[in-house]
C-alpha positions in Angstrom: 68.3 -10.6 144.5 68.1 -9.1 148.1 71.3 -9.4 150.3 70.8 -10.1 153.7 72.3 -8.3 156.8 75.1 -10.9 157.2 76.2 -10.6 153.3 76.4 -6.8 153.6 78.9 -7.0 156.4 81.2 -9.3 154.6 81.0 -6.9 151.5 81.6 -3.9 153.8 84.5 -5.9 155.6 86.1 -6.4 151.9 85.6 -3.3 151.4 87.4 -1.7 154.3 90.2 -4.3 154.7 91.1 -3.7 150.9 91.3 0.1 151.5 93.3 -0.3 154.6 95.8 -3.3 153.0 96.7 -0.4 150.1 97.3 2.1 152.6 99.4 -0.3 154.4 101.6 -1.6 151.5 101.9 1.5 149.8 104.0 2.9 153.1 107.3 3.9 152.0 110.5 3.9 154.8 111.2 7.0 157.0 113.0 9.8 154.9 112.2 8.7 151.4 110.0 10.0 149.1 108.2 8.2 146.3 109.9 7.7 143.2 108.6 7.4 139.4 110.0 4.0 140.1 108.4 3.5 143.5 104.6 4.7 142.0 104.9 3.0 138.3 107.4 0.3 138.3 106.1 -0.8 142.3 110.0 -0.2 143.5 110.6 -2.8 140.5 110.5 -5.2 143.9 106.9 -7.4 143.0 107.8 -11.3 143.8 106.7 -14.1 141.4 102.8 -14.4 143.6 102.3 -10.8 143.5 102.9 -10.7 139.8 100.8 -13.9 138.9 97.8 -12.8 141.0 97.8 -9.1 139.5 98.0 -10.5 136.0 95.2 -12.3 136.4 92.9 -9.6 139.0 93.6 -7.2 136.3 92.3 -9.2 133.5 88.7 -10.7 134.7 86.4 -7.8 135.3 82.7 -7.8 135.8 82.2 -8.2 132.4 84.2 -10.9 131.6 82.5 -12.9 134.6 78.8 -12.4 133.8 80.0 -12.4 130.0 81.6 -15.4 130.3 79.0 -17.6 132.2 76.3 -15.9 129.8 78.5 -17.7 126.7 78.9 -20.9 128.8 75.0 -20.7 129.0 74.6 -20.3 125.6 77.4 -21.9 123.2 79.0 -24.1 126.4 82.6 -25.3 127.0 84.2 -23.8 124.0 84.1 -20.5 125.3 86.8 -21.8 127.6 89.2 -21.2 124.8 89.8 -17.7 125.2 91.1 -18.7 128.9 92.9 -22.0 127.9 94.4 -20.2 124.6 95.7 -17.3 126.8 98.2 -19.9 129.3 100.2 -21.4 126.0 100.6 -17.4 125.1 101.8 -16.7 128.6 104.2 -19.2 128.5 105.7 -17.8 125.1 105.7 -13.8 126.5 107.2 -15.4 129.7 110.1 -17.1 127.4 110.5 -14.3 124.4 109.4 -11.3 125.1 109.8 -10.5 128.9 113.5 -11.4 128.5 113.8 -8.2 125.4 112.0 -6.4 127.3 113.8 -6.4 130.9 117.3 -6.4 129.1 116.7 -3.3 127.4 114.7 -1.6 131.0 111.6 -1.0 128.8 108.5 0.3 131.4 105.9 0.8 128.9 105.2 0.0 125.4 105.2 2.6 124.2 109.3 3.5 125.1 110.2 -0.1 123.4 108.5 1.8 120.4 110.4 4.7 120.6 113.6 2.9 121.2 113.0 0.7 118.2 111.1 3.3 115.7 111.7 6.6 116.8 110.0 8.8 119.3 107.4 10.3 116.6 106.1 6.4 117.0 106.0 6.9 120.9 104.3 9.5 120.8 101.5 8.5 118.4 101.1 5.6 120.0 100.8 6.8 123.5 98.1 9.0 122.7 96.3 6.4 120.9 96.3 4.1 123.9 95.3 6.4 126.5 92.0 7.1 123.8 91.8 4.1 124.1 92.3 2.9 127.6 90.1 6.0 128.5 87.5 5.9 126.3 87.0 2.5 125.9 88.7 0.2 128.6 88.0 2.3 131.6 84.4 3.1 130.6 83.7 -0.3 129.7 84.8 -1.4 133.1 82.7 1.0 135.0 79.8 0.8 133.3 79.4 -3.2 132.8 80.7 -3.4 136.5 78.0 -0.7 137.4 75.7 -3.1 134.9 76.9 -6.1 136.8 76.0 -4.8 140.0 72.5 -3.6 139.0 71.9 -6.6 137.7 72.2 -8.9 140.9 71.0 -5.8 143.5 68.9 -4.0 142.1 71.2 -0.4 142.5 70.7 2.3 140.3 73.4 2.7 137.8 74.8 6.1 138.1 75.2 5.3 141.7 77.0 1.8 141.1 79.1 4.2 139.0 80.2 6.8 140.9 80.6 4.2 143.7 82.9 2.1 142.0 85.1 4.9 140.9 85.3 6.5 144.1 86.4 3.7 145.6 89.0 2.6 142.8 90.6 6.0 143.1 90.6 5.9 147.0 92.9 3.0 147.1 95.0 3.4 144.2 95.4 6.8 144.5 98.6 6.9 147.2 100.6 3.6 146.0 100.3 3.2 143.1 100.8 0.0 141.3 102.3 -1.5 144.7 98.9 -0.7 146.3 97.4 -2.4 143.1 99.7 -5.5 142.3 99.6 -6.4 146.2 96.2 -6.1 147.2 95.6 -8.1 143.8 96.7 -10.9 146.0 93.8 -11.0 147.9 91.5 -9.9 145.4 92.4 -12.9 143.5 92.1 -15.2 146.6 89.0 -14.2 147.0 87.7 -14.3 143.2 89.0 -18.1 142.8 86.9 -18.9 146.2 83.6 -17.2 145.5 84.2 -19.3 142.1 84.6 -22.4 143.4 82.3 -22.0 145.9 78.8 -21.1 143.0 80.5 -23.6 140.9 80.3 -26.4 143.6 76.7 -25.2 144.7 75.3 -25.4 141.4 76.3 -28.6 140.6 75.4 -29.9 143.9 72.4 -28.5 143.4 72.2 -30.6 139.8 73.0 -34.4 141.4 70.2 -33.3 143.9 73.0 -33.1 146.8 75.2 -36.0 145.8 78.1 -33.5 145.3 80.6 -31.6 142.5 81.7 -34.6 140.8 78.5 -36.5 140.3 76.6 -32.7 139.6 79.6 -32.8 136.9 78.8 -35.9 135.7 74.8 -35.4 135.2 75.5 -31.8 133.7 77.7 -33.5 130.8 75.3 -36.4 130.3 71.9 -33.7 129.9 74.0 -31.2 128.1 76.3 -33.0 125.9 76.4 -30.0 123.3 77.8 -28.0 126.0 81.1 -29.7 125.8 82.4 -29.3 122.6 85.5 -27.1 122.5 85.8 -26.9 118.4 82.7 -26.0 117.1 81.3 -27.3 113.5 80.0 -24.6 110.8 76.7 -25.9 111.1 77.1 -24.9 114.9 74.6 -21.7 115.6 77.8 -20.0 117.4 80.3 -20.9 114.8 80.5 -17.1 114.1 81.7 -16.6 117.5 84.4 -19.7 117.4 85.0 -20.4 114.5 86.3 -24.1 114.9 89.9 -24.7 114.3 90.4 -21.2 114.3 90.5 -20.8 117.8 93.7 -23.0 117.9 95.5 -22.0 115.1 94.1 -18.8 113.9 93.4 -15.0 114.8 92.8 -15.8 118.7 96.6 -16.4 118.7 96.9 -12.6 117.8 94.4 -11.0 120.0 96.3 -13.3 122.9 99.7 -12.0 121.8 98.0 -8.6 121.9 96.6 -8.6 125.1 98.9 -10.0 127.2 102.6 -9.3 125.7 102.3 -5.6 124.0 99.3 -4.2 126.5 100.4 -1.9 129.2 97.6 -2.4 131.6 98.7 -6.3 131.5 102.6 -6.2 131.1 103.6 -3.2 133.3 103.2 -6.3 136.4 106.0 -8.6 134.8 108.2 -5.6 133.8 108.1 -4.4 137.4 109.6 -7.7 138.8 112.7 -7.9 140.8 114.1 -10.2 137.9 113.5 -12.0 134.8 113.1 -15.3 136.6 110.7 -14.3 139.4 108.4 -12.5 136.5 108.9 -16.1 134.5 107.6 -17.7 137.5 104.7 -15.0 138.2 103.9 -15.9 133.9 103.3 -19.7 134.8 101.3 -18.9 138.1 99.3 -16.7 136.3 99.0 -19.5 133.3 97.9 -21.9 135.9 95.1 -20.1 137.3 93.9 -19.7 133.5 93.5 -22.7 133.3 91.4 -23.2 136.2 89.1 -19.9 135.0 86.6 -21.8 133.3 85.2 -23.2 136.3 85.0 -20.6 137.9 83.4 -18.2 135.1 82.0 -20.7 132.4 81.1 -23.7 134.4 78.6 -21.9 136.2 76.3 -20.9 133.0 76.1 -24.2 131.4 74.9 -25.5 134.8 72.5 -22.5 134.7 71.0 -24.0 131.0 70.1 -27.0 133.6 68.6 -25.1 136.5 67.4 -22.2 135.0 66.7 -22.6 131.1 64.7 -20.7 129.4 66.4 -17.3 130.6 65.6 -14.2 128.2 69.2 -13.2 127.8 72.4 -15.7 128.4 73.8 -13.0 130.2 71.2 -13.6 133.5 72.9 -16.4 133.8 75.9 -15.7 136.7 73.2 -13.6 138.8 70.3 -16.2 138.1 72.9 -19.2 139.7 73.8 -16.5 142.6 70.3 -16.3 143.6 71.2 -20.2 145.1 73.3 -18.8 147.4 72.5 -18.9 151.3 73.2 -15.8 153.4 76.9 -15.2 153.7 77.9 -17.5 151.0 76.0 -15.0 148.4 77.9 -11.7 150.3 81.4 -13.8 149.3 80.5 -14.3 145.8 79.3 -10.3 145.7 82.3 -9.5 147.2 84.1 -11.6 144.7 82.7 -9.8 141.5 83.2 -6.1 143.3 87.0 -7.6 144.0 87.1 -8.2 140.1 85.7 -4.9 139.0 87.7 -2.8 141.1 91.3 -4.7 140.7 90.6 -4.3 136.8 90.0 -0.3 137.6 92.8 -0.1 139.6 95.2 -1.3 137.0 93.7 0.4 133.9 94.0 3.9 136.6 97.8 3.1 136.7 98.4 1.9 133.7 97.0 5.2 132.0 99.2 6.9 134.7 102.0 5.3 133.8 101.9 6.1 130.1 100.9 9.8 130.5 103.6 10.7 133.1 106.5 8.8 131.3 105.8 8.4 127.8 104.4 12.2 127.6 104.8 14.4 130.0 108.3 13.3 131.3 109.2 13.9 127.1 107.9 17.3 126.7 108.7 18.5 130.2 112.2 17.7 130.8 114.3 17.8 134.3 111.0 17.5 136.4 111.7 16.4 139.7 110.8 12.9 140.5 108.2 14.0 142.8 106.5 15.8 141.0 106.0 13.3 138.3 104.6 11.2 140.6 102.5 14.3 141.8 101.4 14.4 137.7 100.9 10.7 137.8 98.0 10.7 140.7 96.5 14.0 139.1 96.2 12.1 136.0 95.0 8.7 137.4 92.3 10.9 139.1 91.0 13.1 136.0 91.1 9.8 133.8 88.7 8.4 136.0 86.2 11.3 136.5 86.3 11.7 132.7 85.4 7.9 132.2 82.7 8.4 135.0 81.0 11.2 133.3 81.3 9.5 130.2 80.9 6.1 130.7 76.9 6.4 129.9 76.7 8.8 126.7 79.4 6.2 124.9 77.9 2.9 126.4 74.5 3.8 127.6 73.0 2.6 124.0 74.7 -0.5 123.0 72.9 -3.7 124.2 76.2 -5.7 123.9 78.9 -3.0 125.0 81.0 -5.9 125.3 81.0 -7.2 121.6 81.2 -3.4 120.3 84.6 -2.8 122.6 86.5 -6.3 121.0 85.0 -5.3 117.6 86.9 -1.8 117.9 89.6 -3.2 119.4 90.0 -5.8 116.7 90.4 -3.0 114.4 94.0 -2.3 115.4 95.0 -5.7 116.9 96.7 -7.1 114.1 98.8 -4.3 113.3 99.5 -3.5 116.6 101.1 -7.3 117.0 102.8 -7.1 113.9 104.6 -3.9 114.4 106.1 -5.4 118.1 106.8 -8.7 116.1 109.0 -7.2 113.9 110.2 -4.6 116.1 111.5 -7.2 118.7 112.8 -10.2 116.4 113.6 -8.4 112.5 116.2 -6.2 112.5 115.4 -4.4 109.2 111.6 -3.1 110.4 111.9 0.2 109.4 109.3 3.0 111.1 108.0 3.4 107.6 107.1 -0.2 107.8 105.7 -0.2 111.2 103.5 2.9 110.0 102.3 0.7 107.4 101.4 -1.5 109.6 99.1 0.4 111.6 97.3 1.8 108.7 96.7 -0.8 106.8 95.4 -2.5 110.3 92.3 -0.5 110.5 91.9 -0.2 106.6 92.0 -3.9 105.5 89.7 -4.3 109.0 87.3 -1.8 107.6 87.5 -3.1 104.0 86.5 -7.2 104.9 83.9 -5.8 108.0 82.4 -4.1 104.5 82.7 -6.1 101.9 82.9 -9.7 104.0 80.3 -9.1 107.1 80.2 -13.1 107.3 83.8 -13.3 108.0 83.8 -14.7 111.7 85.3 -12.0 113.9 88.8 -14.1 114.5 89.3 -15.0 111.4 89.4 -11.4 110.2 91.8 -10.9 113.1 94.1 -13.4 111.2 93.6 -12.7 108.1 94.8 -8.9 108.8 97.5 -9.7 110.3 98.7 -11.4 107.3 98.1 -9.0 105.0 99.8 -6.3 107.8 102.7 -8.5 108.1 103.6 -8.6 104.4 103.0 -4.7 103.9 105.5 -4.4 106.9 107.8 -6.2 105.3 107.6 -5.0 101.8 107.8 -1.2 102.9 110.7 -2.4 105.3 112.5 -3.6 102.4 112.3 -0.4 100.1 112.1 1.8 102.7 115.8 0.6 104.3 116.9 4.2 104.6 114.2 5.0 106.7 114.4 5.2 111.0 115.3 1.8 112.1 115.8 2.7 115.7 118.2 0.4 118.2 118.8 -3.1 117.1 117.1 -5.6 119.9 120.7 -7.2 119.6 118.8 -10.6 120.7 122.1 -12.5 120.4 122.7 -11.0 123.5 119.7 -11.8 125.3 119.2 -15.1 127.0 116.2 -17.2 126.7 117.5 -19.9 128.6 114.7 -20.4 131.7 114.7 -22.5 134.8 114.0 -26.1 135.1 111.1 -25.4 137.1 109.9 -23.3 134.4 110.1 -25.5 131.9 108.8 -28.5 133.9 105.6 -26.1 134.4 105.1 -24.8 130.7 105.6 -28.8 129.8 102.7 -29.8 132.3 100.3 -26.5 131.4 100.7 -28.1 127.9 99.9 -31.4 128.3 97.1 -30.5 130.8 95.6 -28.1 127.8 96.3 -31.2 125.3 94.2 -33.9 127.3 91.2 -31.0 127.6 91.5 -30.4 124.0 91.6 -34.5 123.2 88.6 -35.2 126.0 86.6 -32.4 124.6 87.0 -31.8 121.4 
């Protein structure tokens, strides 16, 4: 796909005004110098649209974008799920959790841990997520965006790479997660537009100019397949979604995972100025979840209509951008850089965040505030290089990086939820049981992986969480004299939310409930 002069300038006007909008929110007032709390926490100051926006720019990447439109090309609608799934769990972190959480002044997950298991706990865990935001999240990002980017232009990989890294770390690198959670705002903006706008083009390009609707309309009526949301086991893709499962079975606990106990996505809500304006940034962020899907699926399973026959499902977002006339097509680039590099820039401050305060700040005692935030930028900055240099060697060989990433991932999802669970809402979880829990995570994964490989990937998920859940408890039980860290005292916190909260969680339902019922 060859860009044209005009779409080069709008992609180097993104470029520049993003650099320059980070500089420019990240200024702090005369005399003051930035804080722990200024760099990780964003002054703790983010309004409810800052918040929304951020949750959202930091969870659709490159990857998730051509990903996405590659399963809409391939299995259709039901892929929607994973976005339509994530606003109920919103709703319940915006309700349950968030309220623990900003009671007790928790910044990252891994000090809830400490503060309800013991600081060994914190410490393990900390480690383990930085491996893994390091190794897996951060590379992943790079290299699929630097994929991504090859794909529609043609660029060489290492220098899509270094490109996007470079620039990542140029405009994160002073704020901090103020630079990040603001300019978010725009990147956002400009993801749901360059959306909209290949979604409407497409389909106009389906009813033969007639419009979105009746492109809409003709797309359902060819492709009827595409619109089943619960898939049958005689389905080709059942193994992917497995049918009911998706509504009441392990996709509930990679949700929970993802978006209540994961640093990278939380740190937004807990830096809010209260727990109603990061209730309100939840349901913004739950309403553009819902409209996701047609902006990142819709556009593949119009793709099987204009383009079939396509060697891998994943040519499937570039193949539909190739419709694009000049200008239009530099938005829509623009739009997938915006998405690559928001995602960096959280995953940079996230790993920040959890190095400075949960390890350095622990072993280093009565460092000055600055120079914690000094450590903090050093850290964002060597965490990138490292997942720059090896971004290929871990990645480079896998034809479906992607699927490898959720498989590992899924390894230590169940126990991981099961531990906060219990830690937040059981009083008698001991640190012996959460250790259990986190074992027997990645054994009983390993074990059915071996001994089950037909088990769809989800239902694994939930079937390990089960099995994690009663091992907690049991070892919890005779194991009463172990740690048991601060009681969450959750008579004391309020879940009482606004009538405007409520009226939105009620109409995010029922707007999930008639897709469900039109499409199942």
């Amino acid at each position: 796909m060859t860009l044209s002069s005009l779409d080069v300038g709008i992609i180097i006007f993104y470029g520049v005004a993003i650099f320059m909008l980070a500089q420019w929110v990240s200024r702090e007032r005369d005399g003051h110098k930035k804080d722990t709390q200024d760099y990780f926490l964003a002054s703790q100051s983010l309004p409810w649209w800052a918040i929304g926006a951020s949750l959202i720019a930091a969870n659709i990447s490159a990857e998730q974008i051509i990903g996405m439109s590659g399963s809409g090309y391939a299995l259709g609608l039901a892929i929607a799920s994973y976005e339509w799934m994530a606003a109920i769990t919103l709703i319940l972190v915006g309700k349950y959790f968030l309220p623990i959480f900003l009671k007790h002044k928790i910044y990252t997950m891994p000090q809830f841990l400490e503060l309800r298991y013991g600081h060994s706990v914190r410490s393990v865990m900390a480690v383990f997520w930085l491996g893994v935001y390091v190794f897996v999240n951060l590379t992943s990002i790079l290299w699929l965006g630097a994929l991504a980017i090859g794909t529609v232009t043609g660029l060489d990989l290492i220098y899509g790479l270094l490109g996007l890294g470079i620039f990542a770390g140029a405009y994160a690198f002073y704020g901090g997660l103020k630079a990040v959670a603001f300019t978010d705002i725009v990147q956002v903006v400009l993801l749901v537009m360059g959306g909209l706008v290949i979604a409407y083009i497409t389909l106009d390009q389906i009813s033969d100019g007639n419009g979105m609707i009746a492109g809409f309309t003709i797309l359902a009526e060819q492709m009827p397949e595409k619109f089943d949301m619960i898939l049958s086991p005689d389905n080709p893709h059942y193994a992917s979604l497995p049918g009911i499962s998706v509504l009441v079975g392990g996709l509930w606990i990679m949700n929970l995972s993802y978006w209540g106990f994961n640093q990278y996505v939380i740190q937004r809500a807990l830096a809010a100025k209260s727990v109603g304006e990061a209730q309100k940034g939840i349901v913004f962020a739950a309403f553009l979840k819902i409209l996701m899907p047609i902006i990142v699926v819709l556009p593949g399973i119009a793709a099987a209509v204009l383009s079939p026959g396509l060697e891998r499902p994943d040519q499937a977002y570039p193949e539909v951008m190739k419709l694009m006339p000049s200008g239009l097509k530099g938005l829509v680039f623009a739009a997938l850089l915006a998405a690559i590099v928001s995602s960096l820039g959280s995953m940079v401050n996230s790993i920040s965040t959890i190095f400075t305060l949960d390890l350095f700040k622990s072993y280093f005692r009565g460092r000055s505030e600055e120079k914690l935030v000094r450590v903090g930028r050093v850290v964002g900055l060597v965490a990138l290089a490292i997942a720059m240099l090896t971004a290929e060697p871990l990645l480079g060989e896998f034809d479906q990086a992607f699927q490898y990433i959720q498989e590992f991932t899924g390894f230590f999802t169940p126990g991981i939820v099961v531990i906060f669970l219990l830690g937040l809402f059981w009083p008698k979880a001991t640190t012996a049981g959460a250790l259990a829990a986190a074992l027997g995570s990645a054994v009983a994964s390993l074990v059915l992986k071996v001994v089950w490989p037909s088990l769809p990937f989800i239902d694994r998920v939930g079937l390990v969480f089960v099995l994690c859940f009663l091992l907690a408890i049991a070892v919890s039980l005779f194991s009463q004299k172990s740690h048991r860290g601060t009681d969450m005292k959750n008579g004391e916190v309020s879940y009482s939310t606004t009538s405007f909260f409520n009226l939105a969680s009620a109409v995010i339902v029922i707007i999930l409930f008639v897709l469900y019922t039109v499409w199942w």
